[in-house]
N, C-alpha and C positions, 0 to 999 in steps of 0.2 A: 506397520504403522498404526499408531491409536487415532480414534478418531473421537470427535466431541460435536455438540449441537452448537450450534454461536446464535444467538439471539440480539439481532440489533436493531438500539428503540431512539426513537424520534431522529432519526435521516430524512436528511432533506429530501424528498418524492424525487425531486430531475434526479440526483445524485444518484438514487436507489435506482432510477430506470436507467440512469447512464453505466452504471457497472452491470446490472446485468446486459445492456444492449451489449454492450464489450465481453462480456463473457461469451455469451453466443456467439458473436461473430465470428470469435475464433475456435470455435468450439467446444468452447469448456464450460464446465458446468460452475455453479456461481462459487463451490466451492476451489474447485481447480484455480478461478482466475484470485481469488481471495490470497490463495495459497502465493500465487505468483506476483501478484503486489505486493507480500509482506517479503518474499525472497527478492523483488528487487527493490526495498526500501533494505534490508539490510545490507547488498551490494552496492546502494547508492551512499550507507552512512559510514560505510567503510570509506570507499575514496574521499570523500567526505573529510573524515578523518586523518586522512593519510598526505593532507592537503591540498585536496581541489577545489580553490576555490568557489569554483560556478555552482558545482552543486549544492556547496554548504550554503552558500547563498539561496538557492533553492530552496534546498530543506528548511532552512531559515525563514525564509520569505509565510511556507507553507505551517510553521510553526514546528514542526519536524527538527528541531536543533538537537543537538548530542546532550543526553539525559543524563547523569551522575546520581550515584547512589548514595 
């Protein structure tokens, strides 16, 4: 697996201490839990997609709707 630096600028502070409090808890380092929000946003935009409502609503809600290129 390749790896890369991710640089992220102006996040909101609670936001920034609330992911990594969450990373830690479970033991992952900020990169592992980064990893596993963007694995379960792709799992969420699939059902999503596949017709569930609630989530699309979700994702929706959170601005997260199905991008088209």
């Amino acid at each position: 697996m390749q790896t890369t630096t991710l640089n992220i600028r102006n996040i909101d502070a609670a936001a920034a201490q609330a992911i990594k409090q969450a990373a830690a808890a479970r033991g992952l380092t900020l990169a592992e839990y980064i990893a596993a929000l963007s694995a379960l946003h792709e799992a969420m935009r699939a059902r999503a997609d596949a017709g569930d409502d609630g989530v699309q609503a979700e994702l929706t809600a959170l601005g997260l709707q199905t991008v088209t290129r």
